[in-house]
N, CA, C, O and CB atoms as a CASP TS submission, in Angstrom:
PFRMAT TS
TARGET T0000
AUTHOR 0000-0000-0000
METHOD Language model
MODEL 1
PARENT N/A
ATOM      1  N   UNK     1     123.273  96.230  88.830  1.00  0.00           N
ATOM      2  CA  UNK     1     123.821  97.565  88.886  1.00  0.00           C
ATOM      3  C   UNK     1     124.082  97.931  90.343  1.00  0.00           C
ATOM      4  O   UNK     1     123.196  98.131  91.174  1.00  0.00           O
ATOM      5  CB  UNK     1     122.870  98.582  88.216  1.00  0.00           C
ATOM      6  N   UNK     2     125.125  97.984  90.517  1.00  0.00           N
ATOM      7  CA  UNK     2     125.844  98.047  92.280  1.00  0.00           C
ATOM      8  C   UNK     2     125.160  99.682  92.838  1.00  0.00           C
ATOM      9  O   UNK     2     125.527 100.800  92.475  1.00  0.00           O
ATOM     10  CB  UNK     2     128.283  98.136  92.270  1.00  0.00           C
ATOM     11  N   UNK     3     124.121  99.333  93.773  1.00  0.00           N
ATOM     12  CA  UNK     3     123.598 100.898  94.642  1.00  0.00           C
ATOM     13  C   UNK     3     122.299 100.903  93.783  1.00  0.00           C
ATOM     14  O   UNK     3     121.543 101.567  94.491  1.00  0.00           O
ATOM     15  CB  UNK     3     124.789 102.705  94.415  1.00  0.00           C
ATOM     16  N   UNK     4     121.854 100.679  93.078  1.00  0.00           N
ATOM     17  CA  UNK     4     120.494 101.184  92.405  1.00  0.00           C
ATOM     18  C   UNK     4     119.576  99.743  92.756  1.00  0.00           C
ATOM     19  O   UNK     4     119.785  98.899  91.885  1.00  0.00           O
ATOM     20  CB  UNK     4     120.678 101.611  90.422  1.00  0.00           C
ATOM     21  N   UNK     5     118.776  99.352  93.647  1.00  0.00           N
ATOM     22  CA  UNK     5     117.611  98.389  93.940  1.00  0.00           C
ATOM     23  C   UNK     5     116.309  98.763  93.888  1.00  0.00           C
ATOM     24  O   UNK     5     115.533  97.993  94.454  1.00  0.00           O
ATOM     25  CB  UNK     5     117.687  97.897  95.119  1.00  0.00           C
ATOM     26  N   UNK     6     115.793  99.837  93.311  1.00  0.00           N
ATOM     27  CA  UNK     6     114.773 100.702  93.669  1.00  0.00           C
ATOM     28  C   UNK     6     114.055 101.389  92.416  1.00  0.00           C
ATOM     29  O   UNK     6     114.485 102.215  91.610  1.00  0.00           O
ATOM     30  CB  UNK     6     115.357 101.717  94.598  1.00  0.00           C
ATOM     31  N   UNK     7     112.723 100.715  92.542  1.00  0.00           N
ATOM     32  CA  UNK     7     111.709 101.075  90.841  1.00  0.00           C
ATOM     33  C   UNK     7     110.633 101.671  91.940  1.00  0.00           C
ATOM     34  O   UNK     7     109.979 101.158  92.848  1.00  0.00           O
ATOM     35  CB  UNK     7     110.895  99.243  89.407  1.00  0.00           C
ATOM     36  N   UNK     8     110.799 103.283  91.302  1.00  0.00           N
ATOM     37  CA  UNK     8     109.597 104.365  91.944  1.00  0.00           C
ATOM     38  C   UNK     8     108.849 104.667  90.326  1.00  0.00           C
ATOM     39  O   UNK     8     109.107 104.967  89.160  1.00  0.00           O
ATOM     40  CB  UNK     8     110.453 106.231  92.923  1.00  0.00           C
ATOM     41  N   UNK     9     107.424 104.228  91.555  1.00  0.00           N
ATOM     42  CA  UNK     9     106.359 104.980  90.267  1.00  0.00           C
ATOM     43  C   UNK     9     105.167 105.442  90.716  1.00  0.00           C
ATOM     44  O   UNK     9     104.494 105.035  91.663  1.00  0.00           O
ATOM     45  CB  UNK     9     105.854 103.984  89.057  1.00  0.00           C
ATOM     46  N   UNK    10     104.923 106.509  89.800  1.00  0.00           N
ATOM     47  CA  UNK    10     104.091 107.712  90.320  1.00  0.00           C
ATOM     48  C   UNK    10     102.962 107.230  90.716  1.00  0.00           C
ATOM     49  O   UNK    10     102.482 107.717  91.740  1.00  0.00           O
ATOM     50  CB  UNK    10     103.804 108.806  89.377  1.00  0.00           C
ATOM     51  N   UNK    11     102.110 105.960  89.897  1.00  0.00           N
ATOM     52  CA  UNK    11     101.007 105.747  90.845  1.00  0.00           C
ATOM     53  C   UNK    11     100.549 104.232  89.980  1.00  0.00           C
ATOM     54  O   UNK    11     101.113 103.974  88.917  1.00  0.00           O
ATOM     55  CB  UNK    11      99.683 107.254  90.932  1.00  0.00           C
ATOM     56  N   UNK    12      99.667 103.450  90.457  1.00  0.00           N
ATOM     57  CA  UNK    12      99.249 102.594  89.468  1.00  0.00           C
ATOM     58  C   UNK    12      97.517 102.402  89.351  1.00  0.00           C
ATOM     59  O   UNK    12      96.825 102.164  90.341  1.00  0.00           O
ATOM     60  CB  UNK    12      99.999 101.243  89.787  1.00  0.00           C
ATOM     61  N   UNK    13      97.031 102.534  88.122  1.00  0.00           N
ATOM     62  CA  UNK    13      95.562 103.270  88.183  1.00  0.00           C
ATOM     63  C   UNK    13      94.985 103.034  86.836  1.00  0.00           C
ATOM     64  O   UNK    13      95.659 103.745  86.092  1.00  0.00           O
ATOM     65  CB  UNK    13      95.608 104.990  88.496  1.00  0.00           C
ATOM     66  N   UNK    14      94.035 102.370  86.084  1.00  0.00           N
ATOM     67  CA  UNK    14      92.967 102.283  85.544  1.00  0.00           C
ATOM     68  C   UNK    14      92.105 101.881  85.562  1.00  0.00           C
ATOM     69  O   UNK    14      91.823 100.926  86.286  1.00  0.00           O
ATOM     70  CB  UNK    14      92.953 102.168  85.020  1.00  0.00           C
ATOM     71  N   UNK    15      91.026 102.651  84.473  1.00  0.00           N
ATOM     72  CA  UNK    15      89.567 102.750  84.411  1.00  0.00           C
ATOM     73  C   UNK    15      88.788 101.141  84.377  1.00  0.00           C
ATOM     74  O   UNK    15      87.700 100.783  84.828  1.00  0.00           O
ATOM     75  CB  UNK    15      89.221 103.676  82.982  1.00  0.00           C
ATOM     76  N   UNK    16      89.723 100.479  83.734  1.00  0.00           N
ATOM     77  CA  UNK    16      89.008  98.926  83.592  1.00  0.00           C
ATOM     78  C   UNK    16      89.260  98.161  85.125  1.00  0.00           C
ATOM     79  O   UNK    16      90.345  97.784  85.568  1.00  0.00           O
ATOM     80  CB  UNK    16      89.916  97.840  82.137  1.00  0.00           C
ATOM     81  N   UNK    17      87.894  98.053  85.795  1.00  0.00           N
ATOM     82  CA  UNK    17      87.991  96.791  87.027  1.00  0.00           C
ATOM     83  C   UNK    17      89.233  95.861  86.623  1.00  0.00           C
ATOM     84  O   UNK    17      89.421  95.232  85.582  1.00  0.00           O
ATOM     85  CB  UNK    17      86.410  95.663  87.084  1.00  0.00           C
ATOM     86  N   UNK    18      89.884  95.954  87.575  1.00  0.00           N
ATOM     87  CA  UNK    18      91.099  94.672  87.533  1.00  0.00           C
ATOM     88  C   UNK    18      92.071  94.835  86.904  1.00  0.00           C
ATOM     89  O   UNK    18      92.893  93.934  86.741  1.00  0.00           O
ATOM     90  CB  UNK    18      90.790  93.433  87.009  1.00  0.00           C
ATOM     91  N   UNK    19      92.209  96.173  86.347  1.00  0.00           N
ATOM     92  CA  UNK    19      93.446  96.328  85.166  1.00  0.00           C
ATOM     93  C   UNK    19      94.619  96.659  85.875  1.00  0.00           C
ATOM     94  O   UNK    19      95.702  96.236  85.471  1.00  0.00           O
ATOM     95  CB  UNK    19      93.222  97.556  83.980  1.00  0.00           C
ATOM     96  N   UNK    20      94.537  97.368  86.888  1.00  0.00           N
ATOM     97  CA  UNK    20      95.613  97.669  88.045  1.00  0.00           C
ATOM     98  C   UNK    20      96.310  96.670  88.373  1.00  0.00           C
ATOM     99  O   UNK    20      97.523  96.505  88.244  1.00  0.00           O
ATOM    100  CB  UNK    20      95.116  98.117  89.274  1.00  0.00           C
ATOM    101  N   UNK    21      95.496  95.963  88.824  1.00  0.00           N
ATOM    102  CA  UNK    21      96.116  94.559  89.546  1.00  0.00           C
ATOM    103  C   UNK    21      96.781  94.087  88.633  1.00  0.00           C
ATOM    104  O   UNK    21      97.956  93.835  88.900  1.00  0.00           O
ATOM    105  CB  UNK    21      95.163  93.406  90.075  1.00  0.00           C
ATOM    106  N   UNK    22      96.184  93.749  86.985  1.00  0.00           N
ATOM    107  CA  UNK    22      97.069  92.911  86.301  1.00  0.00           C
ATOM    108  C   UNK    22      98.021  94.090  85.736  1.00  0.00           C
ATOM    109  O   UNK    22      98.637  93.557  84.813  1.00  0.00           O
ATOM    110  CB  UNK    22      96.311  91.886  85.144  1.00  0.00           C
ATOM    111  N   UNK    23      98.404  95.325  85.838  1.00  0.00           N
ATOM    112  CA  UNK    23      99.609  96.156  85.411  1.00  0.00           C
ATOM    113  C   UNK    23     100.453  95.884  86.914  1.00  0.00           C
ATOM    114  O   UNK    23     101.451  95.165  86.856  1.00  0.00           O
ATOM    115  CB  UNK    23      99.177  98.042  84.955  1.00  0.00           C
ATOM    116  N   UNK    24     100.218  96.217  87.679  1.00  0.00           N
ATOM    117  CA  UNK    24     101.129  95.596  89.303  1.00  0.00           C
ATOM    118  C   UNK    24     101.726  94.328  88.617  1.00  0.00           C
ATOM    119  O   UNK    24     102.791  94.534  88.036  1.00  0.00           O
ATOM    120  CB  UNK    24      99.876  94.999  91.052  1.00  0.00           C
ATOM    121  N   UNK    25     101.250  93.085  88.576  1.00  0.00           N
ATOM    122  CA  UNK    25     101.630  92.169  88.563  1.00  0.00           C
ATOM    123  C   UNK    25     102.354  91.741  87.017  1.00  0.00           C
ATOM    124  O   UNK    25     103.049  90.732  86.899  1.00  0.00           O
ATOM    125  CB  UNK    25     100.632  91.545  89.099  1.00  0.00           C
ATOM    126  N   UNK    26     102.047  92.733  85.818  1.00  0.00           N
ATOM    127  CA  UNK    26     103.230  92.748  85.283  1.00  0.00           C
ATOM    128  C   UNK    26     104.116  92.830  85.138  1.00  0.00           C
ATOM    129  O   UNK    26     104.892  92.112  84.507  1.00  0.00           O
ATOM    130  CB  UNK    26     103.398  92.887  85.009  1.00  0.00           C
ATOM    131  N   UNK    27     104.348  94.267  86.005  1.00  0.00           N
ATOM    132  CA  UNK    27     105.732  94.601  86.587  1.00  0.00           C
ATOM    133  C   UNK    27     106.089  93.710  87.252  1.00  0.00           C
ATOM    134  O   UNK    27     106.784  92.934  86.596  1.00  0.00           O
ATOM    135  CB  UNK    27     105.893  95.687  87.347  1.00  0.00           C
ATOM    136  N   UNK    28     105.948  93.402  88.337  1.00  0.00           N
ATOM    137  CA  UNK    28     106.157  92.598  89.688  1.00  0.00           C
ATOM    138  C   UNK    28     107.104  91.365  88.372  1.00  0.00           C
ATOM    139  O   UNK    28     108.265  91.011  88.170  1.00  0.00           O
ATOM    140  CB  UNK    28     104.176  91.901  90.874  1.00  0.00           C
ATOM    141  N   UNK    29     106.147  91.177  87.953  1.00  0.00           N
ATOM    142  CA  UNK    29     107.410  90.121  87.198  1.00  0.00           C
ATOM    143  C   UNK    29     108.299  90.356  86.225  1.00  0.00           C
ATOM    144  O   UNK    29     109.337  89.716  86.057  1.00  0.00           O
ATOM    145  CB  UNK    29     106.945  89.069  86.575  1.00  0.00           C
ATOM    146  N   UNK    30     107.964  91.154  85.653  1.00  0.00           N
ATOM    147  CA  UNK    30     108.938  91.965  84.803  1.00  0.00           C
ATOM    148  C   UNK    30     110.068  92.022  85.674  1.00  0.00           C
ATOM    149  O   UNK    30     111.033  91.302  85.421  1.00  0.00           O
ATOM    150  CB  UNK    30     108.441  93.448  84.351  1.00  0.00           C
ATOM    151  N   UNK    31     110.080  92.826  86.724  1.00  0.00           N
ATOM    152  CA  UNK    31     111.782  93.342  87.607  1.00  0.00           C
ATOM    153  C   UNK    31     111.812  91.781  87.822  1.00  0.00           C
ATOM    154  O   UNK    31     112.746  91.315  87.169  1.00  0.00           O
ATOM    155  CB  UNK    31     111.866  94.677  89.548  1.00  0.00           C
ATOM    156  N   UNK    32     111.274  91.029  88.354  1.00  0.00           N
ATOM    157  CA  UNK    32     111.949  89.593  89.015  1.00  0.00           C
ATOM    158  C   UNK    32     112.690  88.731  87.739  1.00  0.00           C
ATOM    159  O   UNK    32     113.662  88.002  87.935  1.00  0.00           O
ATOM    160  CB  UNK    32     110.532  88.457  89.799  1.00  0.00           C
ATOM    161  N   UNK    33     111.964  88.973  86.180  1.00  0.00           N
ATOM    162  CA  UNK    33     112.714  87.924  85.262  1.00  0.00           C
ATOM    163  C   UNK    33     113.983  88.986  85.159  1.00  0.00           C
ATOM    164  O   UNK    33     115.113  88.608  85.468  1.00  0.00           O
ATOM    165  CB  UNK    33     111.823  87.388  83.556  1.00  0.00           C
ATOM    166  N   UNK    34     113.754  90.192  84.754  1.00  0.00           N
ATOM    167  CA  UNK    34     114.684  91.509  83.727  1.00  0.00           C
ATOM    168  C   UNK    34     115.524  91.824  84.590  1.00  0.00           C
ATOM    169  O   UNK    34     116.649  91.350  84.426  1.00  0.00           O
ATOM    170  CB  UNK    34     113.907  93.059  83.151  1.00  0.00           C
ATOM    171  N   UNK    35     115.353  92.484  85.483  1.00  0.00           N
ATOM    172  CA  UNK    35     115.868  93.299  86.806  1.00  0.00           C
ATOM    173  C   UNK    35     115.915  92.338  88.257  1.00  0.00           C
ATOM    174  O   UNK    35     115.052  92.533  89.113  1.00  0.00           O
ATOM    175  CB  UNK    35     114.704  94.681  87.083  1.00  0.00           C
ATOM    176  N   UNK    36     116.861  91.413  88.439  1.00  0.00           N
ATOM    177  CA  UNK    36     116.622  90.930  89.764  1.00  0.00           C
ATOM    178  C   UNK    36     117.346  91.662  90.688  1.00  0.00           C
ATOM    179  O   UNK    36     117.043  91.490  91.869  1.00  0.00           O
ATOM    180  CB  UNK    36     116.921  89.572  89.915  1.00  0.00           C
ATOM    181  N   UNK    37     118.175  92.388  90.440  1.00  0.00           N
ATOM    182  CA  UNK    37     118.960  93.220  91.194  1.00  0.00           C
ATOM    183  C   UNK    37     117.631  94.210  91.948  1.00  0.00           C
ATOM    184  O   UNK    37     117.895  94.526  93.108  1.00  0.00           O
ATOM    185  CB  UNK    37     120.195  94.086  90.118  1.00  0.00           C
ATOM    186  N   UNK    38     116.934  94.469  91.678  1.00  0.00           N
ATOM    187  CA  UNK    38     115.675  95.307  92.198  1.00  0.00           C
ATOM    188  C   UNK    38     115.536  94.644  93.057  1.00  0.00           C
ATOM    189  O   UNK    38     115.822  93.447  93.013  1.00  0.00           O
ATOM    190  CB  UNK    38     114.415  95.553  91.476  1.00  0.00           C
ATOM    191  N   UNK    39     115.003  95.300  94.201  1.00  0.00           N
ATOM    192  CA  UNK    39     114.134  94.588  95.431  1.00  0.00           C
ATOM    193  C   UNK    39     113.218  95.350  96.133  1.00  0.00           C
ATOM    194  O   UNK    39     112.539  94.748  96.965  1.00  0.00           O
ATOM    195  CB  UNK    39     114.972  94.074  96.517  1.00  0.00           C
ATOM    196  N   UNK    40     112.981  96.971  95.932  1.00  0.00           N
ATOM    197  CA  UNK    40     111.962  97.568  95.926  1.00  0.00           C
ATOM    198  C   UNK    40     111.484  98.040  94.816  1.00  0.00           C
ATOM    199  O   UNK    40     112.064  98.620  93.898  1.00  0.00           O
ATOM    200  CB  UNK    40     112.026  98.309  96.637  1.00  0.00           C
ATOM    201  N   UNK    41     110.039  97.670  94.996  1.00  0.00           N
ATOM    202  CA  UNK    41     109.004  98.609  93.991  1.00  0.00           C
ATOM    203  C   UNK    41     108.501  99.407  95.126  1.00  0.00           C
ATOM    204  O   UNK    41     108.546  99.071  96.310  1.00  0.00           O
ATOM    205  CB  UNK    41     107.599  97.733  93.013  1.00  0.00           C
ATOM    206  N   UNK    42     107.876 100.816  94.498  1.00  0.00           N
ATOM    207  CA  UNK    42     107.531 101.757  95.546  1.00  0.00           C
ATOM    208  C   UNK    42     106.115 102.498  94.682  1.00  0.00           C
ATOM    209  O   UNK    42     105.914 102.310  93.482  1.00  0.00           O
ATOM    210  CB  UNK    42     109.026 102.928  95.983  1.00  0.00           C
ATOM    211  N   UNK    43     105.282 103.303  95.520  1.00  0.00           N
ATOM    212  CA  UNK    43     104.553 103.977  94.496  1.00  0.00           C
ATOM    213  C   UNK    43     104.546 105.198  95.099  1.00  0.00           C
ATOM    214  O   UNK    43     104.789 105.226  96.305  1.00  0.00           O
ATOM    215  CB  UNK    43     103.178 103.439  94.104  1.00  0.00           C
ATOM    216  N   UNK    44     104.348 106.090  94.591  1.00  0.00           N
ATOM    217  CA  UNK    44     103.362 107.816  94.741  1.00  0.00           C
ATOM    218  C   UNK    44     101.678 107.924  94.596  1.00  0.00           C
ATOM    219  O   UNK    44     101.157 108.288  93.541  1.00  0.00           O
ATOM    220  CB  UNK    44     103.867 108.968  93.272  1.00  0.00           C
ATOM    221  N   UNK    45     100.980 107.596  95.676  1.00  0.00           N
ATOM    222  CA  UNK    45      99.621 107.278  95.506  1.00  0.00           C
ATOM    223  C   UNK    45      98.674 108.172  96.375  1.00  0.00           C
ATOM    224  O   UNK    45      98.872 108.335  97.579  1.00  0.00           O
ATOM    225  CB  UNK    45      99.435 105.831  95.824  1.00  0.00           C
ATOM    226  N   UNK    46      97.785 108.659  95.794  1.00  0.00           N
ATOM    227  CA  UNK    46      96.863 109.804  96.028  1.00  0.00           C
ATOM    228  C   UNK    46      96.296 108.997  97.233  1.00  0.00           C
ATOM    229  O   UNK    46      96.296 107.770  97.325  1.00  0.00           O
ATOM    230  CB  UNK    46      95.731 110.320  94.696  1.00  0.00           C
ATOM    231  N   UNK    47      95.770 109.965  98.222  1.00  0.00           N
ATOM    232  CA  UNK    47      95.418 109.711  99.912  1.00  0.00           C
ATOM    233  C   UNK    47      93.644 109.649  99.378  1.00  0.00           C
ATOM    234  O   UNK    47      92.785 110.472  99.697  1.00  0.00           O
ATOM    235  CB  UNK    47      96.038 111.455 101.411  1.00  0.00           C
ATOM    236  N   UNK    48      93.464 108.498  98.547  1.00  0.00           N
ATOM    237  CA  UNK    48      92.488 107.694  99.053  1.00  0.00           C
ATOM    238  C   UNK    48      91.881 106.708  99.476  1.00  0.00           C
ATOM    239  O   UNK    48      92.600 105.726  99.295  1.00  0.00           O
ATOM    240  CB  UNK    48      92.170 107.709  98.836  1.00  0.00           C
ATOM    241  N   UNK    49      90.670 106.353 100.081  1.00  0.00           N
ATOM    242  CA  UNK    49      90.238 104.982 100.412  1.00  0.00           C
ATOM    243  C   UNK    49      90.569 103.745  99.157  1.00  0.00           C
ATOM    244  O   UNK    49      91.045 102.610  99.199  1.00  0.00           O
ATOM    245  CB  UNK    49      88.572 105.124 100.704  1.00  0.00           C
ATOM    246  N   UNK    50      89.998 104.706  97.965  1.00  0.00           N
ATOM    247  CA  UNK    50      90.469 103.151  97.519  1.00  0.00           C
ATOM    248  C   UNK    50      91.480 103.090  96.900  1.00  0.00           C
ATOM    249  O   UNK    50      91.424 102.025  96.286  1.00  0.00           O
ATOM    250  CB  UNK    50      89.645 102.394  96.702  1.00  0.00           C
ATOM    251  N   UNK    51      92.948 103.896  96.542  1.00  0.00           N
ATOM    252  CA  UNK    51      94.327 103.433  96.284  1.00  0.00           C
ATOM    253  C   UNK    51      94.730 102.767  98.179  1.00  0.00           C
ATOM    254  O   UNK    51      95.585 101.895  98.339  1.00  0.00           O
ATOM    255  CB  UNK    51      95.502 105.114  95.539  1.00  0.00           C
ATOM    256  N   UNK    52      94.247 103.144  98.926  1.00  0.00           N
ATOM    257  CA  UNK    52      94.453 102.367 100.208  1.00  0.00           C
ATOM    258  C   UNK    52      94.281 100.734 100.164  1.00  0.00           C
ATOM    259  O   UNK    52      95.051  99.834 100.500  1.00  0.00           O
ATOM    260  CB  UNK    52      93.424 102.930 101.234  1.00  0.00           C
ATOM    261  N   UNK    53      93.020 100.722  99.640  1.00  0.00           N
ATOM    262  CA  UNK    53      92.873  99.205  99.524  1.00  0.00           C
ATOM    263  C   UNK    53      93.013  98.383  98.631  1.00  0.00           C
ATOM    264  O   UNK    53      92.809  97.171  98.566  1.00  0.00           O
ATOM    265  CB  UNK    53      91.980  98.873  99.747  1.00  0.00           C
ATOM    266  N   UNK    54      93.521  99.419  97.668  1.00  0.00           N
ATOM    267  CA  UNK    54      94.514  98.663  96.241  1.00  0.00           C
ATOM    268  C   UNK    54      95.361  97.933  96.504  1.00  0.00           C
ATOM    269  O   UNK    54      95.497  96.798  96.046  1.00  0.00           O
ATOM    270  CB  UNK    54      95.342  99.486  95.337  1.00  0.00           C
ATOM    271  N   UNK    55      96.372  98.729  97.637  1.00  0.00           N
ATOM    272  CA  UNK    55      97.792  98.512  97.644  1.00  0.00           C
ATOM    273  C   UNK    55      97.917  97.300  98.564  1.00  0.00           C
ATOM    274  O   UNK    55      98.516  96.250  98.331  1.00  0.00           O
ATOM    275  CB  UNK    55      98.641  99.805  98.138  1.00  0.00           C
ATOM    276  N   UNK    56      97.040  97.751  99.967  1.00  0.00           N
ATOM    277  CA  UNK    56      97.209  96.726 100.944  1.00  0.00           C
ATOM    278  C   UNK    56      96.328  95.401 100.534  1.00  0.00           C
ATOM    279  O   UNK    56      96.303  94.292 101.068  1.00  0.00           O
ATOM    280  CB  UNK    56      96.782  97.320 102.378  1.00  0.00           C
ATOM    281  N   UNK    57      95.713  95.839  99.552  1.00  0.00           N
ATOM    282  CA  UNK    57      94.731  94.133  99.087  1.00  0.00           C
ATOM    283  C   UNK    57      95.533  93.547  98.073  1.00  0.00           C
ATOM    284  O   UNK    57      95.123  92.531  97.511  1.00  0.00           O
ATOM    285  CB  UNK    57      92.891  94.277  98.239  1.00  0.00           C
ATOM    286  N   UNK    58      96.972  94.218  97.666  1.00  0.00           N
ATOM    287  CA  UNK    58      98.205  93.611  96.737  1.00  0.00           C
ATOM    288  C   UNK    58      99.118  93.309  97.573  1.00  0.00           C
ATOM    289  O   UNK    58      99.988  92.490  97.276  1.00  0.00           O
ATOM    290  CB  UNK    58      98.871  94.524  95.652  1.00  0.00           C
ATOM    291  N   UNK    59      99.090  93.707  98.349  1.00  0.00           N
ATOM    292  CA  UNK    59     100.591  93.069  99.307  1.00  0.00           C
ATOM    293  C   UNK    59     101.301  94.063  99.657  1.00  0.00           C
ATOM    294  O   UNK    59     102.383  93.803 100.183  1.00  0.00           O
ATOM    295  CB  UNK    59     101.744  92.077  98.529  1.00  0.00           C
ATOM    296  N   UNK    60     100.863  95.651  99.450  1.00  0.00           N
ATOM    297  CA  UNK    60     102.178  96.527  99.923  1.00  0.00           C
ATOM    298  C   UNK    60     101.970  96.783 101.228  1.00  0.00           C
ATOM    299  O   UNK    60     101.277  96.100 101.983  1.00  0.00           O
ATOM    300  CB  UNK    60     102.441  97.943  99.184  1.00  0.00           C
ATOM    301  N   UNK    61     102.501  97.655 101.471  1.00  0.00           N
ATOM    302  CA  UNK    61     102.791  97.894 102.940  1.00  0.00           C
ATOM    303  C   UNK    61     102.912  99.726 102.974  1.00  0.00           C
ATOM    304  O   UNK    61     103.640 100.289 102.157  1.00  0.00           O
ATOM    305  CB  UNK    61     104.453  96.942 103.464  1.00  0.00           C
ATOM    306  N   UNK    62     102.153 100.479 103.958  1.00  0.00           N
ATOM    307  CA  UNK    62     102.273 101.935 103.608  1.00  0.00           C
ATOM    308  C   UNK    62     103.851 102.300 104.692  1.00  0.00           C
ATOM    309  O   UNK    62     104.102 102.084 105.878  1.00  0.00           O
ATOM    310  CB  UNK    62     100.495 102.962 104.135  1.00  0.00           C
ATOM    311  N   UNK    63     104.733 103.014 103.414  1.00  0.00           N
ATOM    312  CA  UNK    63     105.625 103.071 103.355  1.00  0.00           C
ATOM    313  C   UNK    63     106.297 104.877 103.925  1.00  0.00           C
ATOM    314  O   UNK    63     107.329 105.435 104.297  1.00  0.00           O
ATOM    315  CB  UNK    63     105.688 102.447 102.096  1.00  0.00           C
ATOM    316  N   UNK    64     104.805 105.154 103.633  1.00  0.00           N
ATOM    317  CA  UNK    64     105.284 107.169 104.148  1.00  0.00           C
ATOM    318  C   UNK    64     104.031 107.658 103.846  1.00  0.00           C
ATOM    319  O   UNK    64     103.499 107.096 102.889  1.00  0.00           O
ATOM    320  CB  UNK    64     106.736 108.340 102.997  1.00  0.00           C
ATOM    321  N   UNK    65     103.480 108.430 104.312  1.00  0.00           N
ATOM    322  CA  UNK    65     102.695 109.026 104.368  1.00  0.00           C
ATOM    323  C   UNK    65     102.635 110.440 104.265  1.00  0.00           C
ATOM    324  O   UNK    65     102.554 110.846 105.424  1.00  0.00           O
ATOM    325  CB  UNK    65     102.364 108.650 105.081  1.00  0.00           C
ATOM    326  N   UNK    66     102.632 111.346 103.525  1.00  0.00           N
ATOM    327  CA  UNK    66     102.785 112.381 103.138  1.00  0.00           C
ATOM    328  C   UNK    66     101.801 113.670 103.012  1.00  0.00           C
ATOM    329  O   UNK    66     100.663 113.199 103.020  1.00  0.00           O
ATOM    330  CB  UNK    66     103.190 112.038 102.276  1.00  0.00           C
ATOM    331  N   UNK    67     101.748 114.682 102.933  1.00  0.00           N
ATOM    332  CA  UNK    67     100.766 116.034 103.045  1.00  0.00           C
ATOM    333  C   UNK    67      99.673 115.399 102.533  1.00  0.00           C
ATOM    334  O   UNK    67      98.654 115.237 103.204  1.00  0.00           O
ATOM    335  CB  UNK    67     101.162 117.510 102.161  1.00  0.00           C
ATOM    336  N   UNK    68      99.816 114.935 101.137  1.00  0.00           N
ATOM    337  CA  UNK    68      99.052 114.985  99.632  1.00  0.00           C
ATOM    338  C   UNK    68      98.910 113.543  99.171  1.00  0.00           C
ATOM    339  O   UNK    68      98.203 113.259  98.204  1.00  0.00           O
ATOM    340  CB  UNK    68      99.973 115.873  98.380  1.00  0.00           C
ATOM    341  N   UNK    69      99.485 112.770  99.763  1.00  0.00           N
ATOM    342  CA  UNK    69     100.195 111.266  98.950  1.00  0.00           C
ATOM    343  C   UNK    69     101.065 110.446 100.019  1.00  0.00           C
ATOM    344  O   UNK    69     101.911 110.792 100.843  1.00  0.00           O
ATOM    345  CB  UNK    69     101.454 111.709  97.488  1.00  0.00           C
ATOM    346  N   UNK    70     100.428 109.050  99.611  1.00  0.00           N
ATOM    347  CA  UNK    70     101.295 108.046 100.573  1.00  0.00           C
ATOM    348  C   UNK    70     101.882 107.165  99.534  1.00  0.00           C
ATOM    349  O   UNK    70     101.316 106.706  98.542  1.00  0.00           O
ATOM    350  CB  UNK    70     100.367 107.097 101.783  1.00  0.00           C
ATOM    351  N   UNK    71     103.107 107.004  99.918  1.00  0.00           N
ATOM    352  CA  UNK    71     103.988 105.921  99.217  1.00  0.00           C
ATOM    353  C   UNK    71     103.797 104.529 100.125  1.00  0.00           C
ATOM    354  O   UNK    71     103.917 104.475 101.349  1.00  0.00           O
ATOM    355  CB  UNK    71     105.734 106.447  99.165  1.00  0.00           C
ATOM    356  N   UNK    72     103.421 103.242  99.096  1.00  0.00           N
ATOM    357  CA  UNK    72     102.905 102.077  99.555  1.00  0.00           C
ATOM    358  C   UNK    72     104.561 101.378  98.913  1.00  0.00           C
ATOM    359  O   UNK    72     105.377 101.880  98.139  1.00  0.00           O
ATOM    360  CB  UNK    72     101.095 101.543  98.828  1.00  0.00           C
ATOM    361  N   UNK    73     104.558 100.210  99.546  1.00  0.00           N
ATOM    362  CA  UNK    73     105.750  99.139  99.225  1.00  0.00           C
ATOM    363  C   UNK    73     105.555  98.638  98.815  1.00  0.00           C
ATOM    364  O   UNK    73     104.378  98.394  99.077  1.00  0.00           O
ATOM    365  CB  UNK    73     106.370  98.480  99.732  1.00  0.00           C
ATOM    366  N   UNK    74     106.074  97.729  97.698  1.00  0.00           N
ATOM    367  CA  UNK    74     105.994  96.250  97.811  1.00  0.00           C
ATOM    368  C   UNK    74     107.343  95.651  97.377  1.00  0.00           C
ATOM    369  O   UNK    74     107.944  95.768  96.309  1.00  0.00           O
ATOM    370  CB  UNK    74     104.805  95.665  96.918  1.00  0.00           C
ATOM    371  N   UNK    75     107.657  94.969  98.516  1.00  0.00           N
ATOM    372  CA  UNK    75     109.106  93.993  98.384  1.00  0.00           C
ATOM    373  C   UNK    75     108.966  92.806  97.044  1.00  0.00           C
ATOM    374  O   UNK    75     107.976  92.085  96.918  1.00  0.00           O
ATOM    375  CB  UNK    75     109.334  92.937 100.116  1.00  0.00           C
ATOM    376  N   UNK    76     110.056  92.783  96.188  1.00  0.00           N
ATOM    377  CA  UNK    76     110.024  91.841  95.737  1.00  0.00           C
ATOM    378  C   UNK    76     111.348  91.024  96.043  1.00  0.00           C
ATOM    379  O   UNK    76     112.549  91.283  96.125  1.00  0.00           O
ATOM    380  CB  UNK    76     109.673  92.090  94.574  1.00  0.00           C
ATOM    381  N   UNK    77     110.288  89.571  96.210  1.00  0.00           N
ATOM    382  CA  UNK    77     111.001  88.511  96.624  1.00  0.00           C
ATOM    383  C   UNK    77     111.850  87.322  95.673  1.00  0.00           C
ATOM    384  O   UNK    77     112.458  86.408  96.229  1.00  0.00           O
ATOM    385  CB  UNK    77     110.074  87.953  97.343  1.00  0.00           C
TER
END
């Protein structure tokens, strides 16, 4: 789809140890088989320690930093 590369989501977060990681990495492959035209995933993530070390212990990169909320990256390759 010519101009649209870009999957924003509000946050990624559950109660089960490790469930995050494996919903990230569903997606993550989901856009790479479905959607290759994508090349950013982005999130909306509450300003704490540990969505901090969610993101950067997945590979994103903090992307903006905001009042309330930092948006983390992650490029897909």
């Amino acid at each position: 789809m010519a101009g649209i590369d870009n999957a924003i989501f509000y946050t990624v977060w559950s109660y089960r140890k490790g469930a995050g990681r494996d919903i990230l990495t569903l997606m993550l492959d989901y856009f790479k088989a479905e959607k290759p035209w994508l090349k950013r995933f982005v999130t909306l993530s509450p300003k704490t320690e540990m969505a901090h070390n969610f993101h950067l212990n997945n590979g994103a990169v903090v992307l903006q930093r905001n009042r309330q909320s930092v948006n983390y990256e992650y490029i897909l390759l």
